[in-house]
C-alpha positions as CSV (number, residue, x, y, z in Angstrom):
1,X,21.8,1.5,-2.7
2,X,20.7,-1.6,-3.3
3,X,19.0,-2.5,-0.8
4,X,15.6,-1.9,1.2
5,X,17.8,-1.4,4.8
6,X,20.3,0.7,3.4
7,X,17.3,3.5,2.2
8,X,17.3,6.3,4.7
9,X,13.9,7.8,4.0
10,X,10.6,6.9,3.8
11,X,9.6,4.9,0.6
12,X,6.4,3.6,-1.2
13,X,6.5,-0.1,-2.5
14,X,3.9,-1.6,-4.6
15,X,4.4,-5.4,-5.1
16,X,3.2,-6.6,-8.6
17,X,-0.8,-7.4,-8.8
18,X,-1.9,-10.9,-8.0
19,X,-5.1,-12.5,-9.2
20,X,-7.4,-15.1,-8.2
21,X,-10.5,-16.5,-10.0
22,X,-13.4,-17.1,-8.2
23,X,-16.7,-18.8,-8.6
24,X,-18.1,-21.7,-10.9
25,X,-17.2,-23.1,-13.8
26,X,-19.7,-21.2,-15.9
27,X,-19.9,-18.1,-13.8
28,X,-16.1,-17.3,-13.0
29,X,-14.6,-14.1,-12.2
30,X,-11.3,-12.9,-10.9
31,X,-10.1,-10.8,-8.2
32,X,-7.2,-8.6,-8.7
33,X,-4.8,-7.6,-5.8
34,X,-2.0,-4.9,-5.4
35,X,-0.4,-4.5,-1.9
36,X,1.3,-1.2,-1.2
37,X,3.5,-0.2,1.7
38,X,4.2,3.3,2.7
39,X,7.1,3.0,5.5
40,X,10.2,4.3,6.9
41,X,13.1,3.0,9.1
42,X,12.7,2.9,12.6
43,X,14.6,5.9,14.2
44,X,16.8,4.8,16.8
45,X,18.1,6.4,19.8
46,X,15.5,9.1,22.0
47,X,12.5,9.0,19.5
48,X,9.7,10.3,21.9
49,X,6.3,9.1,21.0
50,X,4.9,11.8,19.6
51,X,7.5,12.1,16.7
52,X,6.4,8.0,16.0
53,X,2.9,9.6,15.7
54,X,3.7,12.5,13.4
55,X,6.0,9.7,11.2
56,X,2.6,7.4,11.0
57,X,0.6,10.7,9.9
58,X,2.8,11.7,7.4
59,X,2.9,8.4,5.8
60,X,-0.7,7.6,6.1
61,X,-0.8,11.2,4.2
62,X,1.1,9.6,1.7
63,X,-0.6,6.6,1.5
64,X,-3.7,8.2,1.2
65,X,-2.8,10.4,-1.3
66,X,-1.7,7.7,-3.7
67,X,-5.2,5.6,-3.0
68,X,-7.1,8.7,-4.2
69,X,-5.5,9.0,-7.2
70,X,-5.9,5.5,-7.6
71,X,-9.6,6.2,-7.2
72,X,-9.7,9.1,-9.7
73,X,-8.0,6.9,-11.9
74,X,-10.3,4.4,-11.8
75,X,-13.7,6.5,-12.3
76,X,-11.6,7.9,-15.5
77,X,-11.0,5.2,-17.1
78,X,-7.5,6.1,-17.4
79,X,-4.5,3.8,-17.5
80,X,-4.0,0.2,-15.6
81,X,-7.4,0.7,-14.0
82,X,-9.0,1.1,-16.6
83,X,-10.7,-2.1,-16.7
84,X,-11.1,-2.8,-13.1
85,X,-13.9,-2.0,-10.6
86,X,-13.1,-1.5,-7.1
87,X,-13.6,-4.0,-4.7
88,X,-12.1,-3.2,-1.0
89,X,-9.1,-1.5,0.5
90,X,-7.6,-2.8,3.3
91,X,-4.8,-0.7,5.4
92,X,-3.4,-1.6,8.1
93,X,-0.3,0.1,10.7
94,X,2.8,-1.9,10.9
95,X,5.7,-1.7,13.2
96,X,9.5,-3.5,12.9
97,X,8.7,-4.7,9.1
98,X,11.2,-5.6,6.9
99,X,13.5,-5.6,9.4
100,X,13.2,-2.1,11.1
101,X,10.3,-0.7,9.1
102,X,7.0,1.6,10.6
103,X,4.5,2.8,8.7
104,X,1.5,1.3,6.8
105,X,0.3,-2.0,4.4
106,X,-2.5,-1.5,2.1
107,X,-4.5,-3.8,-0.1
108,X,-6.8,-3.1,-3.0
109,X,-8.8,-5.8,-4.2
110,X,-10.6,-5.2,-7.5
111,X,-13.3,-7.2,-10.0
């Protein structure tokens, strides 16, 4: 499979981190971002809307799983986060991404 449409299941993707500097001159800093989606295909054929519901909680599960551990990382110190300080997090539902994708976007923004 090489490609997102042909992946049957749901499926995390993390897009590489972007950074912006902000500020002055003298007093700069930078903001890092990393964007995350937590999706699935769209069913097709008689998907009553309760199953849609149960497919958003399980990937918000997900999703929320992964920005705890993100969060635990952080306060230890441990790995890429080591040097960064949480800023905001940013999630919001999506429906026909990607061509034919539900589920969730996420943003992290970090000092």
């Amino acid at each position: 499979m090489s490609r997102l449409k042909d992946i049957p299941k749901s499926v995390l993707l993390v897009a590489y981190p972007e950074i912006d500097r902000i500020g002055k001159k003298d007093d700069d800093a930078y903001l890092n971002y990393i964007n995350i989606w937590a999706i699935q295909k769209r069913q097709t054929g008689n998907v009553t809307n309760n199953r849609e519901d149960e497919i958003y909680n399980e990937l918000q599960e997900k999703l929320l799983q992964l920005i705890e551990k993100i969060e635990v990382e952080i306060e230890n110190g441990c790995s890429f986060f080591s040097k960064v300080q949480l800023d905001t997090i940013e999630i919001t539902p999506i429906y026909n991404f990607f061509g034919g994708f539900n589920g969730w976007y996420c943003n992290f923004s970090m000092k």
